[in-house]
mmCIF file of the N, C-alpha and C atoms, coordinates in Angstrom:
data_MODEL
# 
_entry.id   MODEL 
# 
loop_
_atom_site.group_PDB 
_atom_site.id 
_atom_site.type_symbol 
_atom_site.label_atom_id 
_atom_site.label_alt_id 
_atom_site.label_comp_id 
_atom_site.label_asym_id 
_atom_site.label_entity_id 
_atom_site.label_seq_id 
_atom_site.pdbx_PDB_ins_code 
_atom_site.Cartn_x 
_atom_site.Cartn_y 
_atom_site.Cartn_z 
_atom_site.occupancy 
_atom_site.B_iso_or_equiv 
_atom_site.pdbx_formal_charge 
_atom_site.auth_seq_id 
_atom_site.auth_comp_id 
_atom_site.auth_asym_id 
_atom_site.auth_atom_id 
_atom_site.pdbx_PDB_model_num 
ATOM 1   N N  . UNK A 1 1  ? 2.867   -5.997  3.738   1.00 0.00 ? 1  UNK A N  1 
ATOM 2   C CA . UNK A 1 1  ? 2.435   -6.003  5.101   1.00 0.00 ? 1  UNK A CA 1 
ATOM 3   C C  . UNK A 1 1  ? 3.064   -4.842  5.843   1.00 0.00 ? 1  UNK A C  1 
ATOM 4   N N  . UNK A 1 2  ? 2.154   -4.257  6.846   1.00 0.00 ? 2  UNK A N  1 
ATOM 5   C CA . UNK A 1 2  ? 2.782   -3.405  7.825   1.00 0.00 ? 2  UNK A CA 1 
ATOM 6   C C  . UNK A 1 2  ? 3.099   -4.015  9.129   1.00 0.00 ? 2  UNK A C  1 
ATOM 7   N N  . UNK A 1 3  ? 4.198   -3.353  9.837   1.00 0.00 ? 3  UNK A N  1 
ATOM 8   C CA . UNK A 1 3  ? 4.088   -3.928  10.776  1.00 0.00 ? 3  UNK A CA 1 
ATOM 9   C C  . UNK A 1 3  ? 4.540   -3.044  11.861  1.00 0.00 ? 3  UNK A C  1 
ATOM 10  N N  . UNK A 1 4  ? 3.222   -2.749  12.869  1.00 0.00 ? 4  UNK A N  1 
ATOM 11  C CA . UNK A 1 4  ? 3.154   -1.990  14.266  1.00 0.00 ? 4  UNK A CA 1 
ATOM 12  C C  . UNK A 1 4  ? 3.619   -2.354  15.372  1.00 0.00 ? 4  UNK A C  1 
ATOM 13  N N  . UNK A 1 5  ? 4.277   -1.216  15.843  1.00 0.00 ? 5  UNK A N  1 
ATOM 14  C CA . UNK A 1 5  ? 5.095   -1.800  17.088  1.00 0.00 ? 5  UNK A CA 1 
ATOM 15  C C  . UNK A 1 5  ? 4.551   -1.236  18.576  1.00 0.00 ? 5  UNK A C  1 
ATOM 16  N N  . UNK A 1 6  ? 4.263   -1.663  19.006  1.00 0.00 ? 6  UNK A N  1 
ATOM 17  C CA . UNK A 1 6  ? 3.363   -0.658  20.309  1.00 0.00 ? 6  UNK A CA 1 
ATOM 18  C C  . UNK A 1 6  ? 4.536   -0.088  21.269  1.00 0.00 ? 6  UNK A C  1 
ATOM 19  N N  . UNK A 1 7  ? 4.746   1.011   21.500  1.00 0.00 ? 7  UNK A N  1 
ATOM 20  C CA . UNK A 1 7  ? 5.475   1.599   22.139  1.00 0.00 ? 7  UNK A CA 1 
ATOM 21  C C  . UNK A 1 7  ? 5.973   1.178   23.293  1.00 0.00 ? 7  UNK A C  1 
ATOM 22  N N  . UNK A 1 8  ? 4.873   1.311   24.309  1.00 0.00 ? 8  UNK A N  1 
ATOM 23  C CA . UNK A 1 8  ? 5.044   1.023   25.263  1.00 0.00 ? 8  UNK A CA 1 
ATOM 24  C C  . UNK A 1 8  ? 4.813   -0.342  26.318  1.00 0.00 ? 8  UNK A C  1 
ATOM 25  N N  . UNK A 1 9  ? 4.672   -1.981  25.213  1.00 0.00 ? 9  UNK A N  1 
ATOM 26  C CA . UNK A 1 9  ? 4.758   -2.969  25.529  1.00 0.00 ? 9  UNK A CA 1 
ATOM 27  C C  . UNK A 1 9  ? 5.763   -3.761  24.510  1.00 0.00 ? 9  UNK A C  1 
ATOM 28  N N  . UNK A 1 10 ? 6.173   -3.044  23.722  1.00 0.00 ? 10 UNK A N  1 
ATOM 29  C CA . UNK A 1 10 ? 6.941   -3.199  22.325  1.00 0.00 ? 10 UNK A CA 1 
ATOM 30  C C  . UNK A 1 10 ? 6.528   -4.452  21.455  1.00 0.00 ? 10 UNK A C  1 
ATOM 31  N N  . UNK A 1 11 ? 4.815   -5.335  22.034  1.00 0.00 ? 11 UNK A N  1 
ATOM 32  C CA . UNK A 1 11 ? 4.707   -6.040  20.965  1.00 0.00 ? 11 UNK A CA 1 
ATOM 33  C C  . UNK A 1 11 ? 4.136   -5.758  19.558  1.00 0.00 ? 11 UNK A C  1 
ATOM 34  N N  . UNK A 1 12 ? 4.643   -6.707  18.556  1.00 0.00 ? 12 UNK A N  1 
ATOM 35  C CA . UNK A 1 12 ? 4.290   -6.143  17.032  1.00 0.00 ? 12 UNK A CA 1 
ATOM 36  C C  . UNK A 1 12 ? 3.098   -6.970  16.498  1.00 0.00 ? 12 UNK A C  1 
ATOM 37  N N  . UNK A 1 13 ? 2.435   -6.134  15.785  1.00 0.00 ? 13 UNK A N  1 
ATOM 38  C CA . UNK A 1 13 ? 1.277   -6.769  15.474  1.00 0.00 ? 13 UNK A CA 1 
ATOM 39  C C  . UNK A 1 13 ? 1.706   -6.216  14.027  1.00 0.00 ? 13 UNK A C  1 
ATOM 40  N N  . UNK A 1 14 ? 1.039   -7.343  13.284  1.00 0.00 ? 14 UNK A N  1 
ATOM 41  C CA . UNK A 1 14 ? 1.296   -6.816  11.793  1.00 0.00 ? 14 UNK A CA 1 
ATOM 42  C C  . UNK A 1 14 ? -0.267  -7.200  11.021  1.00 0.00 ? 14 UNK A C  1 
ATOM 43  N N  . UNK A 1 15 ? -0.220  -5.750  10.097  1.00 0.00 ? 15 UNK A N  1 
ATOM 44  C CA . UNK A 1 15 ? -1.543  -5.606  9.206   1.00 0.00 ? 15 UNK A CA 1 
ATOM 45  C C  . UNK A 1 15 ? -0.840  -5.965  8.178   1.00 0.00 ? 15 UNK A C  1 
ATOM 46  N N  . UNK A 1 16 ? -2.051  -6.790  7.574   1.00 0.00 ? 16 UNK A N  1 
ATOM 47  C CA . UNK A 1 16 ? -2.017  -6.892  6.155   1.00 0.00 ? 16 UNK A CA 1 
ATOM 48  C C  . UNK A 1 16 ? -2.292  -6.261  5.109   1.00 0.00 ? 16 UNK A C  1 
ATOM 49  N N  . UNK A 1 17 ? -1.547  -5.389  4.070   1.00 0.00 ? 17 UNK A N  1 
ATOM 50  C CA . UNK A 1 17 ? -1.957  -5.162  3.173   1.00 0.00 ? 17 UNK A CA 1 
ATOM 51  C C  . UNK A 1 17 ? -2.454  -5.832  2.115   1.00 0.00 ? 17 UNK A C  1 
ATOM 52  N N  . UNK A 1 18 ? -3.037  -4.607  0.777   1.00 0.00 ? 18 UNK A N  1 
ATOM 53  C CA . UNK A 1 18 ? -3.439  -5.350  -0.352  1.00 0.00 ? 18 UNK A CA 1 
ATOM 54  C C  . UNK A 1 18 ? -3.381  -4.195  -1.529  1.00 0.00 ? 18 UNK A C  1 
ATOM 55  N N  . UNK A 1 19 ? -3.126  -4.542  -2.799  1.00 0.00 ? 19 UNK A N  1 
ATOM 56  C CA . UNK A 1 19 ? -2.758  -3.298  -4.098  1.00 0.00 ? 19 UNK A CA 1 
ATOM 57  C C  . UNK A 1 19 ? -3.788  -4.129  -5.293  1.00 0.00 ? 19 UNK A C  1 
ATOM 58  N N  . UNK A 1 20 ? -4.022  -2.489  -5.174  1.00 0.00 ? 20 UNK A N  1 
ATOM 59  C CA . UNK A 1 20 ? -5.466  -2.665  -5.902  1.00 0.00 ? 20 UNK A CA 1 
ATOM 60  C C  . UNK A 1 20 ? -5.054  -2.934  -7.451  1.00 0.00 ? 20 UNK A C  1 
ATOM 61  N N  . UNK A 1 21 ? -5.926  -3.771  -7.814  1.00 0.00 ? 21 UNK A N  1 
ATOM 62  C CA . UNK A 1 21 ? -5.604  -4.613  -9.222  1.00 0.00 ? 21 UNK A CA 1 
ATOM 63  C C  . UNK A 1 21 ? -5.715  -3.094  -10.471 1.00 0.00 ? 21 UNK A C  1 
ATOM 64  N N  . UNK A 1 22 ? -6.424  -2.452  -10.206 1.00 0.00 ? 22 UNK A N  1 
ATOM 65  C CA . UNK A 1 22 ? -6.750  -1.497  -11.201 1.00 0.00 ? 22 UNK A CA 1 
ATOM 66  C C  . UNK A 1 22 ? -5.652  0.122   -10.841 1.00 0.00 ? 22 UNK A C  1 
ATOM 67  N N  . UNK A 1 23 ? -5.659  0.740   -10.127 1.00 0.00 ? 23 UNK A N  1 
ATOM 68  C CA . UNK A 1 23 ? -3.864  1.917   -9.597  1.00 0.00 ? 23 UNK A CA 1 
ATOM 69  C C  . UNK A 1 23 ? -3.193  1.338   -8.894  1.00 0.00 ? 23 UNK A C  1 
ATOM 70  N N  . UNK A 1 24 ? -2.781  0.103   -8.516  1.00 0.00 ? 24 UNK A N  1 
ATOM 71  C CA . UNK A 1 24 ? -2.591  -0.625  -7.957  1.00 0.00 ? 24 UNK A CA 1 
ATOM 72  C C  . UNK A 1 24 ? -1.494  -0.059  -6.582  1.00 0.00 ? 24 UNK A C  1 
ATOM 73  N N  . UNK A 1 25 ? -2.535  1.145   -5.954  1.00 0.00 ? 25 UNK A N  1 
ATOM 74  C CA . UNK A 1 25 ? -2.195  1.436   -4.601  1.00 0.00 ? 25 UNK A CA 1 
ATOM 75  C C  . UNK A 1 25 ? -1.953  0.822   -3.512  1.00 0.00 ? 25 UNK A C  1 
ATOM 76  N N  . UNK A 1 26 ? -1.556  0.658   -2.435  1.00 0.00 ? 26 UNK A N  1 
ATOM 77  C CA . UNK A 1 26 ? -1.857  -0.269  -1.171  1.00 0.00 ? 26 UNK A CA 1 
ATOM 78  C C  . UNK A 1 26 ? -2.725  0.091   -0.283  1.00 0.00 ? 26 UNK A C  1 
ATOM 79  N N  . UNK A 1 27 ? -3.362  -0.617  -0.175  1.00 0.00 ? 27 UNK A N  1 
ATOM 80  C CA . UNK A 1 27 ? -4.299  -0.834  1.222   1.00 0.00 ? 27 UNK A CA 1 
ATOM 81  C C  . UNK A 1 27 ? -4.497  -1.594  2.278   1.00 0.00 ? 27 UNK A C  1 
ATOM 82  N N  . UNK A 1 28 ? -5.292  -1.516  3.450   1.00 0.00 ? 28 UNK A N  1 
ATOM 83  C CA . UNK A 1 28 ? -5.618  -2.260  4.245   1.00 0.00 ? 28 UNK A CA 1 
ATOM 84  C C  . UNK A 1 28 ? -7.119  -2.519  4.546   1.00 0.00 ? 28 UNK A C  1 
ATOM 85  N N  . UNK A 1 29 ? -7.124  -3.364  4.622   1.00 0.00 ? 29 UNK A N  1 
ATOM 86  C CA . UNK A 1 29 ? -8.847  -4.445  4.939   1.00 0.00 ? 29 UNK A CA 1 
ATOM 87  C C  . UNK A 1 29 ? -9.510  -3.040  5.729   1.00 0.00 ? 29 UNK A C  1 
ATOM 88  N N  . UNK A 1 30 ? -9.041  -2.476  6.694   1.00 0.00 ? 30 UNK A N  1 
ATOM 89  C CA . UNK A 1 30 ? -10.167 -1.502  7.471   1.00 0.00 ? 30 UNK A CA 1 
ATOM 90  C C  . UNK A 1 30 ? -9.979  -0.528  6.682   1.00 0.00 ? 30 UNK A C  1 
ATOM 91  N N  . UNK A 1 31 ? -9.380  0.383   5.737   1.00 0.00 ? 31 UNK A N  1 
ATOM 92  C CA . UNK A 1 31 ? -9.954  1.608   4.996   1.00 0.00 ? 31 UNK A CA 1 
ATOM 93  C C  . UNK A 1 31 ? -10.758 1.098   3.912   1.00 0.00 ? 31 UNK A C  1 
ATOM 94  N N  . UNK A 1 32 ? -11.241 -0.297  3.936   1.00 0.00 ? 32 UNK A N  1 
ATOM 95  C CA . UNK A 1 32 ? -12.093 -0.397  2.838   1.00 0.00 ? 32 UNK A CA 1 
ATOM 96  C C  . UNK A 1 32 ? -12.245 -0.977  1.512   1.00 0.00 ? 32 UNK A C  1 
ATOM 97  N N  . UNK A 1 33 ? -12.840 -0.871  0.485   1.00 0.00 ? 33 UNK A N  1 
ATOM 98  C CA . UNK A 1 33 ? -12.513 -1.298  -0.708  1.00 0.00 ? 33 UNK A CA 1 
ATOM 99  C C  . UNK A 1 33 ? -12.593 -2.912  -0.838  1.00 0.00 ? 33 UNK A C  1 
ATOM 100 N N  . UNK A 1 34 ? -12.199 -3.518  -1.412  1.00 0.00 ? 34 UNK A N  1 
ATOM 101 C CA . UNK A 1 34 ? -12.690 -5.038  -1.410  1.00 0.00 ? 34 UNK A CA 1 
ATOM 102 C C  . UNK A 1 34 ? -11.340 -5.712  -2.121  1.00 0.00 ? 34 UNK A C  1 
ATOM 103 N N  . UNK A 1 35 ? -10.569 -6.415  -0.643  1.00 0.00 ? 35 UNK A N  1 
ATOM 104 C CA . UNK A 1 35 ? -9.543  -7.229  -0.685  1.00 0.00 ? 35 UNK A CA 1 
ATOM 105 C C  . UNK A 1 35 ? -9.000  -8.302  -1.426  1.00 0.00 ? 35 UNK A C  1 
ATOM 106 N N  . UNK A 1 36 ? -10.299 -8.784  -1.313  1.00 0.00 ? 36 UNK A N  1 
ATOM 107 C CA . UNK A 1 36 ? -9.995  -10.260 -2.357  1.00 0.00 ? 36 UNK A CA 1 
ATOM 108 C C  . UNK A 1 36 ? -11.013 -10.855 -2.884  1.00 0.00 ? 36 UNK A C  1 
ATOM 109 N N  . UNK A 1 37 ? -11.581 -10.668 -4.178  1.00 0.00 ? 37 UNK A N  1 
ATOM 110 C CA . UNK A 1 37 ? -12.301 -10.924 -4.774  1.00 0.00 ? 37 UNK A CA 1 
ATOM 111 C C  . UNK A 1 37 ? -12.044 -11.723 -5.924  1.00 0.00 ? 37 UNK A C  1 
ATOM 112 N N  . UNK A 1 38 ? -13.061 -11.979 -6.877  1.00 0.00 ? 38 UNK A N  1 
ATOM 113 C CA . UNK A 1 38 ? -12.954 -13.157 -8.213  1.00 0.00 ? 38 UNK A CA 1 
ATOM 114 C C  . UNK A 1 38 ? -14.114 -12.531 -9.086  1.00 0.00 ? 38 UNK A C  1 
ATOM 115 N N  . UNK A 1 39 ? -12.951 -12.200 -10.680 1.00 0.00 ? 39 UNK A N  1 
ATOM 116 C CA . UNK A 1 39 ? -14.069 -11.965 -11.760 1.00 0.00 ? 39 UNK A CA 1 
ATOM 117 C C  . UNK A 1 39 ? -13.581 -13.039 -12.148 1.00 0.00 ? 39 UNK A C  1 
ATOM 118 N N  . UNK A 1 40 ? -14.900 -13.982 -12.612 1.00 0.00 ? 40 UNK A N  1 
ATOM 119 C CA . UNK A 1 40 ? -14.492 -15.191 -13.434 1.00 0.00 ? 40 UNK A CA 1 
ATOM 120 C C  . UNK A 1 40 ? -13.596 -16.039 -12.723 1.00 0.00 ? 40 UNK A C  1 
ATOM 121 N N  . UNK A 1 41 ? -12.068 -16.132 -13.001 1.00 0.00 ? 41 UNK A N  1 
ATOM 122 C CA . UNK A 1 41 ? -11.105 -16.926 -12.511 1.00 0.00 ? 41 UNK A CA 1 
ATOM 123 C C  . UNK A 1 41 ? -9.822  -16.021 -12.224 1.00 0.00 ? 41 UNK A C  1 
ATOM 124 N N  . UNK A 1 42 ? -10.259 -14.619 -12.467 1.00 0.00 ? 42 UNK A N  1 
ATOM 125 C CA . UNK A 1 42 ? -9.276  -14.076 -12.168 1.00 0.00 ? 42 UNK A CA 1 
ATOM 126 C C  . UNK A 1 42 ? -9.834  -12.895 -10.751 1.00 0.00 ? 42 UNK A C  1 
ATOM 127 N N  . UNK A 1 43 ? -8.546  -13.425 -9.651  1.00 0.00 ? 43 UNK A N  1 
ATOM 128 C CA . UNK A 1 43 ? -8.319  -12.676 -8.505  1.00 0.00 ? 43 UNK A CA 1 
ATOM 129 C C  . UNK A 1 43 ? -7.882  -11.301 -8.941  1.00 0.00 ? 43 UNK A C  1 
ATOM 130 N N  . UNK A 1 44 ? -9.198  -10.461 -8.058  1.00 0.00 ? 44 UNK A N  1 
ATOM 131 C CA . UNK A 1 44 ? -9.054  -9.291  -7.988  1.00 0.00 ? 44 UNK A CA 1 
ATOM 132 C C  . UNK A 1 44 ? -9.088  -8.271  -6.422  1.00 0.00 ? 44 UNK A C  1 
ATOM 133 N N  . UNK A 1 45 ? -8.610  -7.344  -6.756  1.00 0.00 ? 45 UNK A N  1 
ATOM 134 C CA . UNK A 1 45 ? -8.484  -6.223  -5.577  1.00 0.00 ? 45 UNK A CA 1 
ATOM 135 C C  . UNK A 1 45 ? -8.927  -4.984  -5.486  1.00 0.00 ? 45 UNK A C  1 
ATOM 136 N N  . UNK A 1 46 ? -9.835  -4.426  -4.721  1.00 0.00 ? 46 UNK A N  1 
ATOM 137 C CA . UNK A 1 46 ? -9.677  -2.883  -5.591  1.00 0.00 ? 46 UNK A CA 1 
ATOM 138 C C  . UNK A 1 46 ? -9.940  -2.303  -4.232  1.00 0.00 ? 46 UNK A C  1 
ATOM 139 N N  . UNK A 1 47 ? -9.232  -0.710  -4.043  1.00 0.00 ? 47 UNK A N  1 
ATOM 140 C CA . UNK A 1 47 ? -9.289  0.454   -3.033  1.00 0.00 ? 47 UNK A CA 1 
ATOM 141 C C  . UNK A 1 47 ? -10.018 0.839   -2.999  1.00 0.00 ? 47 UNK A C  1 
ATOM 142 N N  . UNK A 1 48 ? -10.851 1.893   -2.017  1.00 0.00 ? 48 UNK A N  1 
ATOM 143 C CA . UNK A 1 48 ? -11.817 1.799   -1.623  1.00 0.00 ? 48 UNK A CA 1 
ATOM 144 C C  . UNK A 1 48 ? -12.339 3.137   -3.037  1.00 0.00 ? 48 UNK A C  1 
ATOM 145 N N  . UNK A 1 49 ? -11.209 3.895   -3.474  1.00 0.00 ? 49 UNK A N  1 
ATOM 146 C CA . UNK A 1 49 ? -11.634 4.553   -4.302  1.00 0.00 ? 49 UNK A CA 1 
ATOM 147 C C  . UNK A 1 49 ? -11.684 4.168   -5.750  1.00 0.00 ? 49 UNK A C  1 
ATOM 148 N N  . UNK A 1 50 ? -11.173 2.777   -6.335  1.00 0.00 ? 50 UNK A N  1 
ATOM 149 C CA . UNK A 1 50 ? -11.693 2.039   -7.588  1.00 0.00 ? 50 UNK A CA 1 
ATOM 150 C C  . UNK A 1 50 ? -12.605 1.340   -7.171  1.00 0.00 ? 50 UNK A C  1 
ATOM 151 N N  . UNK A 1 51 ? -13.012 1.147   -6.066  1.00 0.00 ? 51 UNK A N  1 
ATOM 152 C CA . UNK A 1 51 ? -13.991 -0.093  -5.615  1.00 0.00 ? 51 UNK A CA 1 
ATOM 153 C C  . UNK A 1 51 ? -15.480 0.769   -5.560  1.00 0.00 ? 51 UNK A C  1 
ATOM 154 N N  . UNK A 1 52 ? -14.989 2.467   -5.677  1.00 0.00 ? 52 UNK A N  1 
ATOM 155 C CA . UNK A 1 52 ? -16.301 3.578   -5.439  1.00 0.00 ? 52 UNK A CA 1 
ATOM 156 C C  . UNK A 1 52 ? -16.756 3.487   -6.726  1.00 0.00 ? 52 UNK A C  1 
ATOM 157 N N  . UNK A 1 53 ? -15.715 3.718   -7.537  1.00 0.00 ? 53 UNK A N  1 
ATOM 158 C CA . UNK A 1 53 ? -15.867 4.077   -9.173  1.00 0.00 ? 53 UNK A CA 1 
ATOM 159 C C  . UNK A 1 53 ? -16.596 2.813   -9.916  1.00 0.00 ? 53 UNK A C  1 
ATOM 160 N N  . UNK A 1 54 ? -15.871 1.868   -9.742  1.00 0.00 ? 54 UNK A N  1 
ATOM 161 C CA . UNK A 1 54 ? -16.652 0.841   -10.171 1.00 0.00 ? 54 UNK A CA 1 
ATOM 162 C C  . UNK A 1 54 ? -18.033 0.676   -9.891  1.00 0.00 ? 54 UNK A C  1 
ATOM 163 N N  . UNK A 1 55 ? -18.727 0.949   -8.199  1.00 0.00 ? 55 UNK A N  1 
ATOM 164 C CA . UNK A 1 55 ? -20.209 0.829   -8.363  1.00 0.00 ? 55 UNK A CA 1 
ATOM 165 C C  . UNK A 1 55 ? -20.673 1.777   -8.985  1.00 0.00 ? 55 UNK A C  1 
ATOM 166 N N  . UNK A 1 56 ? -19.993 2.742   -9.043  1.00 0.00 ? 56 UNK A N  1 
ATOM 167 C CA . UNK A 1 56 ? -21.084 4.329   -9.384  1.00 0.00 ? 56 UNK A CA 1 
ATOM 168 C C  . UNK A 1 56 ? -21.156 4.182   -11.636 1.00 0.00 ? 56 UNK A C  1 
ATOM 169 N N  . UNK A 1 57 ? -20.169 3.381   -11.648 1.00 0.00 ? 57 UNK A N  1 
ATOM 170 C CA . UNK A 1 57 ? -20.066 3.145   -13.400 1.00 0.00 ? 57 UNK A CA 1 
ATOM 171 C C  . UNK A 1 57 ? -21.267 1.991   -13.735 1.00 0.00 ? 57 UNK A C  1 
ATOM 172 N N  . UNK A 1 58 ? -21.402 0.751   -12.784 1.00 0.00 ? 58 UNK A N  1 
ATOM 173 C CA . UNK A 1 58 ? -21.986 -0.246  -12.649 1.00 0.00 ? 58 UNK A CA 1 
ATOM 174 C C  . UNK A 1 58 ? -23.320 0.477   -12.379 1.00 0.00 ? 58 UNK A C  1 
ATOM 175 N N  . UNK A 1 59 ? -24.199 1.609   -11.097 1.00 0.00 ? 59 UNK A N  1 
ATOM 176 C CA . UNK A 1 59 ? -25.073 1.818   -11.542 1.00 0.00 ? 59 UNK A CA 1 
ATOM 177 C C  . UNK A 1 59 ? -25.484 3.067   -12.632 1.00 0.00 ? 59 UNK A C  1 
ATOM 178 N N  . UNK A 1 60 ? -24.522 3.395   -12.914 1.00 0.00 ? 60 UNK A N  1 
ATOM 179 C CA . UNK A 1 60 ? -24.991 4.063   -14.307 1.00 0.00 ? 60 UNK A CA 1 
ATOM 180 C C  . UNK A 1 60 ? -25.176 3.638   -15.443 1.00 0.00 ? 60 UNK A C  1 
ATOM 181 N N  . UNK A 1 61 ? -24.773 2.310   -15.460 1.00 0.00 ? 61 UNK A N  1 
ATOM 182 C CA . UNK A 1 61 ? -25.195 1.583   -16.369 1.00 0.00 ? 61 UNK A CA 1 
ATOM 183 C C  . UNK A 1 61 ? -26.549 0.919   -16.462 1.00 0.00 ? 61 UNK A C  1 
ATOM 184 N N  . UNK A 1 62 ? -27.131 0.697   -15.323 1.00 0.00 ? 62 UNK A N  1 
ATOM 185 C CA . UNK A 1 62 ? -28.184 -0.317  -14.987 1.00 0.00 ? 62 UNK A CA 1 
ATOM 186 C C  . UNK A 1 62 ? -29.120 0.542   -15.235 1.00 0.00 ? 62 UNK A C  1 
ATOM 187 N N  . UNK A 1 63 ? -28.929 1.997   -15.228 1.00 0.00 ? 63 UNK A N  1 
ATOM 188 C CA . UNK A 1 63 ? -29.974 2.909   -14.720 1.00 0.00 ? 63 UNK A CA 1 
ATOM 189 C C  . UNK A 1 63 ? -30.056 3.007   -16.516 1.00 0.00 ? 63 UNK A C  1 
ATOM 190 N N  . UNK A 1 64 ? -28.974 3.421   -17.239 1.00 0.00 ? 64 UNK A N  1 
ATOM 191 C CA . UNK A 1 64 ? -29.464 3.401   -18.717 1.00 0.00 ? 64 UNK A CA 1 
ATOM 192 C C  . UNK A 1 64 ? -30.153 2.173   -19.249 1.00 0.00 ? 64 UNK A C  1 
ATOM 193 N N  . UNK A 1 65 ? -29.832 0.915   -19.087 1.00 0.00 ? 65 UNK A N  1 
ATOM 194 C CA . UNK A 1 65 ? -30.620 -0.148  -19.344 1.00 0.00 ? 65 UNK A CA 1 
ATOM 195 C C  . UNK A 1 65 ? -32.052 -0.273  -18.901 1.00 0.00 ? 65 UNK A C  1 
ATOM 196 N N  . UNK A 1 66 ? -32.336 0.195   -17.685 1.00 0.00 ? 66 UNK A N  1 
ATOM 197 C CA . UNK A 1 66 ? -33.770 0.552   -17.167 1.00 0.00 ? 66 UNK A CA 1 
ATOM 198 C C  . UNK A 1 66 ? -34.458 1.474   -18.298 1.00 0.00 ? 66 UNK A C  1 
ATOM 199 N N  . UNK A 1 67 ? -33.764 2.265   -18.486 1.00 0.00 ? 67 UNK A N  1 
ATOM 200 C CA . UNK A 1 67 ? -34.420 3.720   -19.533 1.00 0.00 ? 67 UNK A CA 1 
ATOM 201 C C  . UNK A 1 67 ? -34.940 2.855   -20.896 1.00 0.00 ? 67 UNK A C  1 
ATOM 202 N N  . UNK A 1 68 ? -34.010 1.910   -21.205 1.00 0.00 ? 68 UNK A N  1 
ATOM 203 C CA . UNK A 1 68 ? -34.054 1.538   -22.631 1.00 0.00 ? 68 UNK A CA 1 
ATOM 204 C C  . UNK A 1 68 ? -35.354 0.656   -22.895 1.00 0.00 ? 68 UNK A C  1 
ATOM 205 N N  . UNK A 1 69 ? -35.461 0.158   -21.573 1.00 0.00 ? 69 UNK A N  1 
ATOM 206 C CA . UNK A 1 69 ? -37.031 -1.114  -21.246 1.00 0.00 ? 69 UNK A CA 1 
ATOM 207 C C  . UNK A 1 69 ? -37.987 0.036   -21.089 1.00 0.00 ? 69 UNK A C  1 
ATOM 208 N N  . UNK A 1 70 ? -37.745 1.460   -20.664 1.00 0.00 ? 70 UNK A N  1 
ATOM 209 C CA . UNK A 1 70 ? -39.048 1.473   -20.266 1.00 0.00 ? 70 UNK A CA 1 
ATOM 210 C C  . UNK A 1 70 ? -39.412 2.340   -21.934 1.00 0.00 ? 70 UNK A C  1 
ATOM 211 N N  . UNK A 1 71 ? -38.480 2.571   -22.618 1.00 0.00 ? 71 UNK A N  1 
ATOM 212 C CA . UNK A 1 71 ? -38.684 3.232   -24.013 1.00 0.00 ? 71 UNK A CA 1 
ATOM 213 C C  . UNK A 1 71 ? -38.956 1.836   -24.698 1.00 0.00 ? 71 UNK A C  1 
ATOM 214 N N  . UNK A 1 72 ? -39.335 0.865   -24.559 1.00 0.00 ? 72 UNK A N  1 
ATOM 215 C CA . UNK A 1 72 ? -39.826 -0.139  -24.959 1.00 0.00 ? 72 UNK A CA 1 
ATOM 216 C C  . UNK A 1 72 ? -41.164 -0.021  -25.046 1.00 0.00 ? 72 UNK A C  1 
ATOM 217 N N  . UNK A 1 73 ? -41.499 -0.323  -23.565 1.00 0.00 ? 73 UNK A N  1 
ATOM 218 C CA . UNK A 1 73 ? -42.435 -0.364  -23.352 1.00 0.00 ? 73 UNK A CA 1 
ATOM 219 C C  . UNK A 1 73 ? -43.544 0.812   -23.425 1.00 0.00 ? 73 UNK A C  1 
ATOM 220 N N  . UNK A 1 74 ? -43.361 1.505   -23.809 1.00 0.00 ? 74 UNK A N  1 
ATOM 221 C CA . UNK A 1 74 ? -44.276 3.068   -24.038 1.00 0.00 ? 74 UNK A CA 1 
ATOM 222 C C  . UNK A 1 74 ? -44.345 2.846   -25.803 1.00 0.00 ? 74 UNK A C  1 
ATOM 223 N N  . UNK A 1 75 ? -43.836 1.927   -26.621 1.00 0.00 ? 75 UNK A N  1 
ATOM 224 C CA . UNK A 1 75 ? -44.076 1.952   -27.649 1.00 0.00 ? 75 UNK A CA 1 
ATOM 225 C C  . UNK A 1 75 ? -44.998 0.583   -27.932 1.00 0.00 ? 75 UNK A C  1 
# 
């Protein structure tokens, strides 16, 4: 957790962090990435830059599986 102190009323507000399950960097809920999640039964975390990688791997995958149906289907 962080915790902000406002200068000039000196109250503290504190952010929550979170470390991403995969570089397991720290983050916070507003730069992004996806805080608290579930594969299966296991709690996961990821920054906004494993949380990028992961969709862009996820649709490159989908997009080869598309290819493979449509080389199906042309035969």
């Amino acid at each position: 957790m962080v915790e902000v102190i406002n200068i000039h009323t000196g109250k503290k507000r504190i952010i929550k962090t979170f470390n991403c399950s995969i570089c397991n960097s720290t983050f916070t809920e507003d730069e992004g990435g996806m805080d608290n999640g579930m594969i299966g039964i296991l709690p996961v975390s990821f920054c906004p830059t494993c949380f990028s990688g992961i969709l862009n791997m996820a649709e490159y995958f989908m997009d080869k599986s598309d290819e493979k149906e449509e080389e199906k289907e042309d035969i």
